[in-house]
N, C-alpha and C positions, 0 to 999 in steps of 0.2 A: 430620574437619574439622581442617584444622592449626591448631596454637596460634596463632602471632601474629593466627588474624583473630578478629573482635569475636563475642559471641555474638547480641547483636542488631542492629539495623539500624532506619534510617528508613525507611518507607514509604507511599505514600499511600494513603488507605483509604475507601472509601465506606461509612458505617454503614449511612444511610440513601438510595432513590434520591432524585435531585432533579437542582436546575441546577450549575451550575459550584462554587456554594458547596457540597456537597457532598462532594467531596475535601478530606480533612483526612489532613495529616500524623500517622502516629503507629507505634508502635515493632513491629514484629518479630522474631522469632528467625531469623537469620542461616540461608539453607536449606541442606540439604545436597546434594550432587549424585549422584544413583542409577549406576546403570549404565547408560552411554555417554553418560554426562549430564556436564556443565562448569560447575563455579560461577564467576559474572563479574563482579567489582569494577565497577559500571555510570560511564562516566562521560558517557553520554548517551543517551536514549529517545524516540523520535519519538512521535507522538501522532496517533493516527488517528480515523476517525467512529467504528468501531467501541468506541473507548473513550469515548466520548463516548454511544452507544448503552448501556452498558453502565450509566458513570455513572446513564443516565435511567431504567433499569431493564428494558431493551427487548432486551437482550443479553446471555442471562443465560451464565454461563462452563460450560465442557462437562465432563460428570465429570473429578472430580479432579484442577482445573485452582485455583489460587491465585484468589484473588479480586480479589489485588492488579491493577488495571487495567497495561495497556500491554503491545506487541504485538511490538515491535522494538526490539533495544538496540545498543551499543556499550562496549567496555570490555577490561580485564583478565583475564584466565583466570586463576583463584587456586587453584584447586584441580580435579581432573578425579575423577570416576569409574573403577568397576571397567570395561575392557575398554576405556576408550580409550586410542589411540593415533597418530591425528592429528595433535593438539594436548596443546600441552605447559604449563604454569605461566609466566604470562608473556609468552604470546602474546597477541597485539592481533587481538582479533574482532567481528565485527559478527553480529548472530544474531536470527532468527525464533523468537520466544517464543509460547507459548497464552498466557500471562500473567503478570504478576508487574516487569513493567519501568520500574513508576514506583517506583522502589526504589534501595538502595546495593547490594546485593548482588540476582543473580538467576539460576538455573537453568537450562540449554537444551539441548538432546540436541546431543551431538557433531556428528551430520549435517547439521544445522541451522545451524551456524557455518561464517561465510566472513572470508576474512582482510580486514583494514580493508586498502583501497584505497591502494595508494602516491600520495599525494599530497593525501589526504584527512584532513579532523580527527576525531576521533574523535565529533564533534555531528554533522557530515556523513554518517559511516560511519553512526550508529545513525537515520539515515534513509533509510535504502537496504532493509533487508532487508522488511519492509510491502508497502512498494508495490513494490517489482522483482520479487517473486516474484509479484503478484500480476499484475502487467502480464505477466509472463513467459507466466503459465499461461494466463491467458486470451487474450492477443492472440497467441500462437505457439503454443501448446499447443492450447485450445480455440479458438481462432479461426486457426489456420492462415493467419495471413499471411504473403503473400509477396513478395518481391521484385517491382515494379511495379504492386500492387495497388493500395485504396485505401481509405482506413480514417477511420470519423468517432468521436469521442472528445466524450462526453460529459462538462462540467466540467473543461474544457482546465488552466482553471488551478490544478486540486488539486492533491494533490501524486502522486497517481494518470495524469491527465493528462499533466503537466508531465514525467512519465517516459516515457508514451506515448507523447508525439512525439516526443521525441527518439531513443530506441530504433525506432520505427518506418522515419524518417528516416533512420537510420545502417543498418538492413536493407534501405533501397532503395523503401521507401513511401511514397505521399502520402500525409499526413494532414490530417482534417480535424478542426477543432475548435467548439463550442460556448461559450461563455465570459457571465459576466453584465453586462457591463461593457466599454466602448472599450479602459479601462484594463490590464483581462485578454486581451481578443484582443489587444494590443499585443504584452503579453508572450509569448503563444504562435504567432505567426509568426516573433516574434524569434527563440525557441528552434526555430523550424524549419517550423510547420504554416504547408499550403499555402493555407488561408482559415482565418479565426477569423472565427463567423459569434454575433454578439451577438443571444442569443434570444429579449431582450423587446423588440427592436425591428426582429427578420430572422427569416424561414422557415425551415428551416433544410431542409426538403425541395426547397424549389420552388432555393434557390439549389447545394446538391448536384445534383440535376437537371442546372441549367443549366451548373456547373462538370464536369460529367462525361458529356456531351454526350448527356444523358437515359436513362445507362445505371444509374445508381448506382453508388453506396459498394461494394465488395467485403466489407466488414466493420465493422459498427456494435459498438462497447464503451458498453454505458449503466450508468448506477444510479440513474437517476431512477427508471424503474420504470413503473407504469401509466398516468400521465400521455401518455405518449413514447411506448408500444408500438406502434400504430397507424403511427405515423410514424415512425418505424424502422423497420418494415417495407416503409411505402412508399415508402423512400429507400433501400433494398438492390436492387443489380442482380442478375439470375438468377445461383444458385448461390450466393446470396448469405448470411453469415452473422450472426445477433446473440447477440451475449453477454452476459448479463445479470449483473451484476457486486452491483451494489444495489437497492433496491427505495426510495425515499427516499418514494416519491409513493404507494407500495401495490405492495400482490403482487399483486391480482386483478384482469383485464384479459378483455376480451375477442376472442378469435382468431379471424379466418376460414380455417379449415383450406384451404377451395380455393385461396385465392392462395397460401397456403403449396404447396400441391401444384404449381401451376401454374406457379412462380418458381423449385420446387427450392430453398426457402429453408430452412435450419437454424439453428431456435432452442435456445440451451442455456447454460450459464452454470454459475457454481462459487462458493461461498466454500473461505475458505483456512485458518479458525479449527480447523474439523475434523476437516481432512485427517489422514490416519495420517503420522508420521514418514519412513515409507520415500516416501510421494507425495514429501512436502517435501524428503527427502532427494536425489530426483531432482532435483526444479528446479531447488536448490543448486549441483547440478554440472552442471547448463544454466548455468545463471549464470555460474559460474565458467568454463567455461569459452569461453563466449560473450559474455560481458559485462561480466566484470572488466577483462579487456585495454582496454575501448573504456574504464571510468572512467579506470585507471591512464594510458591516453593522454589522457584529458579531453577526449574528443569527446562524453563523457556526463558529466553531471554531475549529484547531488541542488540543487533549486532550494528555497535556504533561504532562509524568509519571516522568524522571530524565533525565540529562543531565549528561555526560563525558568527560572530557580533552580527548583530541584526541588519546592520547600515551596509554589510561588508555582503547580502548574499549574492551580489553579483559575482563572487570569488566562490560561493556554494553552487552557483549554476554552470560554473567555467566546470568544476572537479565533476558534477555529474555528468558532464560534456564528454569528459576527457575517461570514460567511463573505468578509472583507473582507481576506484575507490572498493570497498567490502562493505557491504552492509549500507545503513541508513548513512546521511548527512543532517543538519539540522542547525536551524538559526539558533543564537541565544540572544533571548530578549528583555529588554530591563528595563521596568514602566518606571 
């Protein structure tokens, strides 16, 4: 640890689960970074369901993983581990954490770090690495989209969404979205999808149908989960894929194997919390070198709904609650 930095830290901490009030500020010892690992002066942290699952006791962290909630940061490199060589003291990165990001200081394997985008803040940057790995892997990785296909995207305006189409969009896809709200499907045609289809008061099968001239979707991204499964599959064209991303409504659903058989449909899905370093390590350099280019041009951009003082994100997990928000939320942090 070098001298000049503190030996502990703020951080926020869940004693007990519960609702938003639950996150409470309190002290740390300042971590140190292993081998191939980077310690990062934070000076921003996005805020995803996951941490919010986590908060309510429903997500519990995977061996050996900090308790400290949050998923993706932004910040300073202050000190580097044995064997890397990358990144240097100094540099400005944005990184994919197992946890520990509602914090001043935070830890993340070398491979896991990408450089903050030319032309981005650094609140911006630490809401990129959550959800673009996760869109990455599922909708090009595990969903093999492709140029002129056609893709429906469940909760257009999260901040999950909000990356979906526009990445889709810029690969050459139609996208379709689902959204709760006039107010939400406004925002995500803006950003590029081809229908934003409001679900408590539109089909969202019968108008895919008729928007796709009764072939279907080439590729459904959900996280609703059991609710939706039925109709996501009856809204996939033959060959068709779905990717199961969340489960918000239940895991357990049930399947008619025949029309699966009969459509050549493939169901299959991922989280991202588990994954071994070297999976993530890959995506990073998809990303990077697929998708840095398009934010640094700003033909992509993170869609930022509000920022919070770091002490304050009990008031970030009330608004993602209240799921009355556009795009990312995200702490600000100031070591």
């Amino acid at each position: 640890m070098a001298p000049s930095l503190p030996k502990t830290m703020t951080a926020i901490e869940i004693p007990e689960p519960g609702g938003p009030e639950a996150l409470l500020p309190g002290s740390r010892p300042v971590p140190e970074p292993g081998e191939n690992e980077v310690l990062i002066a934070v000076a921003g942290a996005g805020v995803n369901r996951p941490d919010v699952m986590q908060r309510q006791g429903r997500y519990p962290m995977p061996p050996g993983i900090t308790d400290i909630p949050g998923l993706e940061i932004a910040g300073t490199v202050v000190a580097v581990g044995a064997g890397v060589t990358t990144i240097a003291v100094g540099d400005a990165v944005c990184a994919l954490v197992a946890g520990g990001g509602y914090a001043e200081y935070c830890v993340a394997p070398a491979p896991q770090c990408l450089p903050v985008p030319e032309g981005l803040s650094m609140i911006e940057a630490a809401c990129l690495p959550e959800t673009f790995f996760t869109v990455w892997s599922n909708v090009f990785d595990r969903g093999r989209l492709a140029k002129g296909e056609s893709m429906l995207v469940h909760g257009g305006s999260s901040g999950i969404g909000t990356t979906a189409i526009q990445l889709g969009v810029a690969f050459g896809a139609s996208v379709y979205v689902t959204a709760g709200s006039d107010e939400k499907c406004a925002a995500c045609t803006k950003l590029g999808a081809a229908r934003a289809i409001n679900y408590k008061s539109e089909d969202f099968v019968a108008i895919l149908k008729e928007a796709t001239g009764g072939r279907g979707v080439n590729l459904v991204i959900d996280m609703v989960g059991a609710d939706y499964f039925a109709r996501n599959i009856e809204c996939l064209a033959e060959e068709g894929r779905l990717v199961q991303i969340a489960v918000q409504t239940g895991a357990k659903t049930e399947l008619n194997l025949l029309n699966i058989m009969q459509r050549r449909i493939t169901v299959t899905g991922s989280t991202l919390r588990p994954r071994s370093v070297a999976d993530k390590a890959a995506i990073a350099s998809a990303l990077h070198e697929k998708v840095w280019p398009l934010l640094e041009a700003g033909t992509v951009k993170p869609v930022m709904f509000k920022s919070f003082p770091l002490a304050e994100a009990s008031k970030a997990h009330a608004l993602m609650e209240s799921s009355k928000h556009i795009g990312k939320i995200a702490l600000e942090v100031t070591g």
